[in-house]
C-alpha positions as CSV (number, residue, x, y, z in Angstrom):
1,X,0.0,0.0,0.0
2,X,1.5,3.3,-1.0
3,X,2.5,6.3,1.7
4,X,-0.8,8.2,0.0
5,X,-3.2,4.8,0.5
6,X,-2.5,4.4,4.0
7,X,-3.7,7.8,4.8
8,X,-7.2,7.7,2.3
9,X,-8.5,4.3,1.5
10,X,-11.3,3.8,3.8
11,X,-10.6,7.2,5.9
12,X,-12.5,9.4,7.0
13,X,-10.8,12.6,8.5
14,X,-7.1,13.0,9.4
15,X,-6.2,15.1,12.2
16,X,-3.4,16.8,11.9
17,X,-3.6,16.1,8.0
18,X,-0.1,17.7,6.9
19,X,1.5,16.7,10.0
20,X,0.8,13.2,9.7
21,X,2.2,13.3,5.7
22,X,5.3,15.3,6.9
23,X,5.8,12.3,9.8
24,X,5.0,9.4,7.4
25,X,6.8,10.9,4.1
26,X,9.6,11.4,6.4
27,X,10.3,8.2,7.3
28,X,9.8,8.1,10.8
29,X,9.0,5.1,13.2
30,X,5.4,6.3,14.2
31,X,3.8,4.8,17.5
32,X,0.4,4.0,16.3
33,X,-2.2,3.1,19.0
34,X,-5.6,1.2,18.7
35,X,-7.4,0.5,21.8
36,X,-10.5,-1.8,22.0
37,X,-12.5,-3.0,24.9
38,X,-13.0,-6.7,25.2
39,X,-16.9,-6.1,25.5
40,X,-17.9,-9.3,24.0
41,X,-16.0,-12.7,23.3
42,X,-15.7,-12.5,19.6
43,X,-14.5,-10.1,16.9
44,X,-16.5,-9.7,13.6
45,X,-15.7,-7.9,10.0
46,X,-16.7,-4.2,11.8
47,X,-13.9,-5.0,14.4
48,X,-11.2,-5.2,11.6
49,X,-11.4,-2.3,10.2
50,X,-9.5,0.0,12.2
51,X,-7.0,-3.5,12.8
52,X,-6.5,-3.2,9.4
53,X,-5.3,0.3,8.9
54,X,-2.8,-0.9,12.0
55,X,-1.9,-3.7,10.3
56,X,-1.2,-1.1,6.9
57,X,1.3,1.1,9.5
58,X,2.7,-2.1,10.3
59,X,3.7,-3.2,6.9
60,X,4.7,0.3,6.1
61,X,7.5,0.3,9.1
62,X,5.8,1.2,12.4
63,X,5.0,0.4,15.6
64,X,1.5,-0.8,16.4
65,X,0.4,-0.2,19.7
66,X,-2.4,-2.7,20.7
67,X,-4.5,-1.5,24.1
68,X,-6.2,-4.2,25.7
69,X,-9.0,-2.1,27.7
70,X,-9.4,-4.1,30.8
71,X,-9.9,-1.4,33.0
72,X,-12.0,1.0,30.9
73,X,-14.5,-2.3,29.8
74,X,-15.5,-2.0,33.0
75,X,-17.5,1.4,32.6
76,X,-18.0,0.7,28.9
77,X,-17.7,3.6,26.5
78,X,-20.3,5.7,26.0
79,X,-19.9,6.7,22.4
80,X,-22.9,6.4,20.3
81,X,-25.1,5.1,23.2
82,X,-28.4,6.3,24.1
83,X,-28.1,4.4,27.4
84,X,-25.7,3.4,30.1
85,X,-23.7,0.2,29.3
86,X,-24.2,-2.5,31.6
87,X,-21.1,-3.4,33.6
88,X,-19.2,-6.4,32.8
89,X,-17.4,-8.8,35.3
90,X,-13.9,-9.3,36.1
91,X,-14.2,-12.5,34.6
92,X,-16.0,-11.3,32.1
93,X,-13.6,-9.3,31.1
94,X,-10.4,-11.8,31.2
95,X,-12.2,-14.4,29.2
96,X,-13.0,-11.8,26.4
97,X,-9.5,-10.7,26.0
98,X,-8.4,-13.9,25.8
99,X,-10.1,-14.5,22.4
100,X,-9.6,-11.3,21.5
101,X,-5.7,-11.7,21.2
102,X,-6.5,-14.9,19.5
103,X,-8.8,-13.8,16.9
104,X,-6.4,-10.1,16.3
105,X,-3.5,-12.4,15.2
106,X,-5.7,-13.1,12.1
107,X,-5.0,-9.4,11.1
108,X,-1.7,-8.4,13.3
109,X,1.3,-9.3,13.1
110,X,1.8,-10.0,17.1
111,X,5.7,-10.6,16.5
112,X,5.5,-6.9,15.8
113,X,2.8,-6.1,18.0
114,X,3.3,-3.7,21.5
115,X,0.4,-5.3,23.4
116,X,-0.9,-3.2,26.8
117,X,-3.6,-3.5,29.3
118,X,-4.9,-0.1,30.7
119,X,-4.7,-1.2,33.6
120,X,-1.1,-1.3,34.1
121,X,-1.1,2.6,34.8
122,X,-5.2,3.3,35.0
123,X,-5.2,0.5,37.9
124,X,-2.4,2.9,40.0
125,X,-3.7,4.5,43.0
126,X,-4.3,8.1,43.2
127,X,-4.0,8.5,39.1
128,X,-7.9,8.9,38.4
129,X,-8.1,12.1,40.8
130,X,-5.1,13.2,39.0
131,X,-6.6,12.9,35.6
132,X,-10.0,14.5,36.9
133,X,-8.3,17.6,37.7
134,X,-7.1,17.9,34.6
135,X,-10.3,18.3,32.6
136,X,-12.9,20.3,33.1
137,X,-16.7,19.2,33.0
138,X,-18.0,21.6,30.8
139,X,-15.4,20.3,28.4
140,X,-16.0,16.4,28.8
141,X,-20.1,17.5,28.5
142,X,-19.3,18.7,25.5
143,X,-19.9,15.6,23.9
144,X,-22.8,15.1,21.3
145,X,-24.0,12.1,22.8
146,X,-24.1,13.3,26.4
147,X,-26.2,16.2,24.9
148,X,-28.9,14.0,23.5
149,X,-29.4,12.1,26.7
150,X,-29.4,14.8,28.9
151,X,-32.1,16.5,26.7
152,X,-33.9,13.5,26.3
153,X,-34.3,13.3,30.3
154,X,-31.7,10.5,30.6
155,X,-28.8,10.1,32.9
156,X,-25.3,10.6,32.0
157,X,-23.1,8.6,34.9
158,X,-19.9,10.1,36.7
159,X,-18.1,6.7,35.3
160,X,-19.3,7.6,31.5
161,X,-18.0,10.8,32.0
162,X,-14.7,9.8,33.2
163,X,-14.7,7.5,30.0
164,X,-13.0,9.6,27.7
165,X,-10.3,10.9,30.0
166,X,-9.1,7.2,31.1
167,X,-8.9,6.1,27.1
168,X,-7.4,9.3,26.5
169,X,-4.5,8.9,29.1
170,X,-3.5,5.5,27.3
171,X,-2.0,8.1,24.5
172,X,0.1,9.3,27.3
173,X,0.7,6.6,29.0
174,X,2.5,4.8,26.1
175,X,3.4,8.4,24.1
176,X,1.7,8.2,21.1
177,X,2.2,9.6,17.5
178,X,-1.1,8.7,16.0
179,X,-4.1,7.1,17.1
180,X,-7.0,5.6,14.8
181,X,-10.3,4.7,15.8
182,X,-13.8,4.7,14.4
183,X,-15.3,8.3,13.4
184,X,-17.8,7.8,16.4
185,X,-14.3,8.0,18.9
186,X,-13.7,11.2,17.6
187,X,-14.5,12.9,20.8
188,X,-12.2,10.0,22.7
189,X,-9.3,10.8,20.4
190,X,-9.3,14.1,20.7
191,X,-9.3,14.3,24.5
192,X,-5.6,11.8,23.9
193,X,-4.4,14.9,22.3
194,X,-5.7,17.0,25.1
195,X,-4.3,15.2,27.8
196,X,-0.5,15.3,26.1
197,X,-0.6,18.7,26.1
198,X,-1.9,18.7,29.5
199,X,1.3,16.4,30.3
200,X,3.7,18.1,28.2
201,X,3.7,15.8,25.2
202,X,3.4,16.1,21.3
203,X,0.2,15.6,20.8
204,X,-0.7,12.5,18.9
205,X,-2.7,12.8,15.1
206,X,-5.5,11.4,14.5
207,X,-7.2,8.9,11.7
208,X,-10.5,8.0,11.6
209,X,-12.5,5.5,10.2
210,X,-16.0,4.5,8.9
211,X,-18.2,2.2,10.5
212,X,-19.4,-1.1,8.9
213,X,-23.0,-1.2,8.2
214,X,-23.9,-5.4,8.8
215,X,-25.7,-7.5,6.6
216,X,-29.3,-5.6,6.8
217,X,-27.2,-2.5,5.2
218,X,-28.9,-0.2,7.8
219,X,-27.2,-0.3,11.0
220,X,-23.8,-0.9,12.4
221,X,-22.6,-4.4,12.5
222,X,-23.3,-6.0,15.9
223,X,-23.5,-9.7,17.0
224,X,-26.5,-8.4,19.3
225,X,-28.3,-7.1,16.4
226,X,-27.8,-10.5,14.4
227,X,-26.1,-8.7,11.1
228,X,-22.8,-9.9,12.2
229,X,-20.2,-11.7,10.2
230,X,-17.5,-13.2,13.3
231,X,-14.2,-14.0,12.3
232,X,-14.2,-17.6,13.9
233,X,-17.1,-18.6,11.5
234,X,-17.5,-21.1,9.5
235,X,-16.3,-20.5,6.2
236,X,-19.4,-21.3,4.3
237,X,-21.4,-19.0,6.8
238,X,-19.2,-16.3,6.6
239,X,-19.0,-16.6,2.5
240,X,-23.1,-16.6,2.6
241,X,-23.4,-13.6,5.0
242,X,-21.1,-11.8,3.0
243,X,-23.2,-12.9,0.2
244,X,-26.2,-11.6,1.4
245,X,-24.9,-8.1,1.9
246,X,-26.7,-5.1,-0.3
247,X,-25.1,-4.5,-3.3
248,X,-25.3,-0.9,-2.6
249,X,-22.8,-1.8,0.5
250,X,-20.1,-4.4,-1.2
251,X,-18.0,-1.0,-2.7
252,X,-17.7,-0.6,0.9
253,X,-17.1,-4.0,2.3
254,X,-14.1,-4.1,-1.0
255,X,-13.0,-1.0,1.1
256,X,-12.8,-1.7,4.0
257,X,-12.1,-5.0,4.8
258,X,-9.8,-6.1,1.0
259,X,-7.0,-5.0,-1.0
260,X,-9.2,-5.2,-4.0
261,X,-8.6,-2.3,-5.9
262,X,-11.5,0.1,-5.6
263,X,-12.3,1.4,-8.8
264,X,-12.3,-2.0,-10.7
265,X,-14.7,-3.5,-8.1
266,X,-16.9,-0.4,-8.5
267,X,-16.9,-1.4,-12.1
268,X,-17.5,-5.1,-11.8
269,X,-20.2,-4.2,-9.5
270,X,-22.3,-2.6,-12.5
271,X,-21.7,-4.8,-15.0
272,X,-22.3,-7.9,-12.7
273,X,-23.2,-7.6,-8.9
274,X,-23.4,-11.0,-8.1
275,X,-20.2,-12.0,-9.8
276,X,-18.3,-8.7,-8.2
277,X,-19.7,-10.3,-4.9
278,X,-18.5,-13.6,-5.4
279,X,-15.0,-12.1,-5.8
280,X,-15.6,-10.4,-2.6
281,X,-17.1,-13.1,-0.2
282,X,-14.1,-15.7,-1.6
283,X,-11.5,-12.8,-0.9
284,X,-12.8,-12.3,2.8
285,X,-13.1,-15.8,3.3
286,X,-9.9,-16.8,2.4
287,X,-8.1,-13.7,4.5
288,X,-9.3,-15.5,7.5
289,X,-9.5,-18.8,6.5
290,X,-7.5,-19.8,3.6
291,X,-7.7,-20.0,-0.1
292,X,-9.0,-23.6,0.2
293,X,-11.4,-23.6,2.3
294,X,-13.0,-20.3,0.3
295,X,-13.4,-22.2,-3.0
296,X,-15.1,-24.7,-0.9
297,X,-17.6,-22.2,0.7
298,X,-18.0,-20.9,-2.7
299,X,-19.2,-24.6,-3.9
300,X,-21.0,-25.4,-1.2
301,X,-23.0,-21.3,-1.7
302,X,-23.7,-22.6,-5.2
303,X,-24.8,-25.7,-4.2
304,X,-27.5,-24.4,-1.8
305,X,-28.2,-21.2,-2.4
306,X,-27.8,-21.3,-6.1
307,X,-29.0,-24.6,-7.1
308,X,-31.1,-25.1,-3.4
309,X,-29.3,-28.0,-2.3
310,X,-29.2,-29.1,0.9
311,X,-25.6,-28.5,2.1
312,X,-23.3,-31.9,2.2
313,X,-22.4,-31.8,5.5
314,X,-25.3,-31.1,7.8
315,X,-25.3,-31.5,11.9
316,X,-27.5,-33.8,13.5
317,X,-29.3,-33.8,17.0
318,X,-31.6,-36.1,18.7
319,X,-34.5,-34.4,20.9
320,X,-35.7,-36.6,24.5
321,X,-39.3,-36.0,22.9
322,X,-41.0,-37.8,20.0
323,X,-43.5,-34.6,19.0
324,X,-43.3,-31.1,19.4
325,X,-44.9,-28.2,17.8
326,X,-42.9,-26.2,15.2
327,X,-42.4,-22.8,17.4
328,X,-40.9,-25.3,20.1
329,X,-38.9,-27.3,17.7
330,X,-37.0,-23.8,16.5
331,X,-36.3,-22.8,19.8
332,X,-35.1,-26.9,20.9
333,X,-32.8,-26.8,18.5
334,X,-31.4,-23.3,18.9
335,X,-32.3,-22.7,15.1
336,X,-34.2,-19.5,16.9
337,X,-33.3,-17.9,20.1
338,X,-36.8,-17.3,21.6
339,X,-40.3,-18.5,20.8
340,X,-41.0,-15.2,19.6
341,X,-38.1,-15.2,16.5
342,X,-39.1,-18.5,15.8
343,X,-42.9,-17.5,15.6
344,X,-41.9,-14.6,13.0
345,X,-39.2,-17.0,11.3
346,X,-42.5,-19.5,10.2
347,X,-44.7,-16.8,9.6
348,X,-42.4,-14.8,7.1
349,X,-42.1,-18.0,5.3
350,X,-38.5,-18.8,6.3
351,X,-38.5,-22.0,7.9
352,X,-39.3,-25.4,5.6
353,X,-39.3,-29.3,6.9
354,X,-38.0,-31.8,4.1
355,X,-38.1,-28.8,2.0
356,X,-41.4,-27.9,2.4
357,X,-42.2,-24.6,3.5
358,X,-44.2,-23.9,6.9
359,X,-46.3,-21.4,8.0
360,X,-48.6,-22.5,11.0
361,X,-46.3,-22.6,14.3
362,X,-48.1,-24.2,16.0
363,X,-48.2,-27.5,14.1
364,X,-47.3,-30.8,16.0
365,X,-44.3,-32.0,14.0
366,X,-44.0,-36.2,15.0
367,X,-40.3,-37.3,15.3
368,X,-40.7,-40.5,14.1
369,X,-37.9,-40.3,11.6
370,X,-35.1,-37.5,10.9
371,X,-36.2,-34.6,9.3
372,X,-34.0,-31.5,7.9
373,X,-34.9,-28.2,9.4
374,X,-34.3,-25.4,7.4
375,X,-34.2,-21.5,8.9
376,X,-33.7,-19.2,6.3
377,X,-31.5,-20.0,3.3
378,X,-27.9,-20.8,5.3
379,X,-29.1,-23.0,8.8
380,X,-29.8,-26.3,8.3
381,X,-29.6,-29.1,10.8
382,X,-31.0,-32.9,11.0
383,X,-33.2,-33.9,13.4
384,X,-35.1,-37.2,14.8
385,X,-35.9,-38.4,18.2
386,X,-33.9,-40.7,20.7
């Protein structure tokens, strides 16, 4: 990726723009910092984005800077949220950031790799009164999203509000040249360069980034809104949920998450979406899991999804009871997380049995011998009774 590349593709605003030129173009070992709270146990595609553009500093000779938020998860970081976080555990917390080193080694190099948790200096006694002198809270209620709440009646906690300063002090903490982080951390960011000045340092640039739209195309990809790809997934699933993406949003998936070059998947795209897609689903895919196994995921889309197949390797579970009715059967299986998703799944006509599709939930289905269960056009799954 060329000196220009690193600081356009898939950016969104550079702060200080000419500085940060000057420091690249220069040829100057940058410390470039990403921090990320292990607030869940997995990473998916929206994770990568800003790991990507370290991993593009990496390549291009500097030091990433990985910060493991262990402390700050603990308040959770109010950007973006029309509510207060709920508080995660210590253990929580531990056994998140243990997968999360696992799964940022498919995009890091961690040879290279400066890996901190914050709270090796935001654990310290006394250094959270330190850091609340030095900010004011007119400045930290500043924020947009503290503005909404507060006008829409709703409580802004002490612990949000000392949010921003802890993630800022990791700039200082481990003297950063440039941090990147998604456009809706711009406030975060901004109070790292604040907090250098406060203690003296240069203050650190600043790149940020879009967020990823999920597979609806509408709003950001979350694993709690379902329109997640995760980076541990199978590689057929992942191929199909790229698949199923808008084609309005695969520019931006090429973008974002590829090398592809830009402008000849914006020209594939149309002259032949579903072909320019293909090229994009097997490109993800085999990023994170290998050239083979994408060709495969690409037969094995064709094969069901094209052709509507049932998939050649299918899992199969036995159920303690011999009938059931349908809305049950969903939610025994885990094909639907509640009887309420699998209600809506038969009703909008995405569930079928022996490929037959079903519409009354509440029909007995007899167990007598295996049947496939179909949910939607990816999740299938044998089942019979013991």
């Amino acid at each position: 990726m060329s000196k220009n590349d690193l600081l356009t593709r898939g950016v969104v605003e550079v702060i200080e723009k000419e500085h940060l030129q000057t420091a690249v173009h220069s040829g100057r070992k940058l410390r470039v910092k990403f921090g990320i709270d292990p607030t869940a146990p997995d990473l998916h595609l929206g994770h990568t984005v800003p790991l990507r553009k370290l991993r593009q500093f990496q390549d291009a000779g500097h030091k990433a800077v990985l910060i493991i938020g262990d402390f700050t998860a603990k308040i959770g970081d109010p950007s973006g949220r029309d509510k207060t976080r709920p508080q995660l555990s210590e253990k929580d917390i531990k056994n998140n950031f243990k997968t999360y080193l696992n799964q940022a080694k498919k995009v890091l190099d961690m040879k290279k790799t400066e890996i901190h948790y914050n709270s090796e200096w935001l654990g310290k006694d006394k250094l959270i009164l330190e850091l609340m002198s030095q900010m004011s809270m007119e400045r930290v209620m500043e924020r947009e999203d503290f503005q909404k709440r507060i006008k829409a009646g709703q409580e802004v906690t002490m612990l949000e509000a000392l949010y921003p300063i802890l993630q800022g002090y990791d700039s200082v903490a481990i003297k950063a040249d440039l941090e990147i982080g998604g456009n809706d951390q711009k406030f975060n960011l901004l109070m790292g360069r604040r907090l250098q000045r406060k203690y003296g340092q240069p203050e650190q640039d600043v790149l940020t980034l879009p967020l990823l739209e999920g597979t609806d195309g509408v709003n950001k990809m979350s694993k709690s809104l379902g329109n997640y790809v995760g980076l541990t997934e199978k590689p057929e699933i992942m191929f199909g949920k790229i698949m199923s993406v808008p084609d309005e949003l695969a520019l931006k998936y090429a973008e974002l998450l590829t090398d592809l070059p830009v402008e000849k998947m914006a020209s594939q795209l149309k002259k032949d979406p579903r072909g320019a897609k293909m090229e994009l689903a097997r490109t993800i895919v085999a990023i994170y899991h290998g050239k083979n196994s994408s060709e495969k995921a690409e037969e094995e889309f064709v094969r069901v999804v094209s052709n509507k197949e049932a998939p050649t390797k299918v899992e199969s579970v036995k159920l303690k009871v011999k009938s059931l009715p349908l809305v049950d059967l969903l939610v025994e299986t885990k094909m639907a997380a509640s009887k309420s998703e699998s209600r809506r799944l038969i009703e909008q006509g995405g569930v079928k049995l022996d490929n037959e599709k079903q519409d009354d939930p509440n029909k007995v289905i007899v167990l007598g011998k295996e049947i496939l269960l179909q949910v939607g056009k990816r999740k299938y799954l044998r089942v019979r009774a013991k």
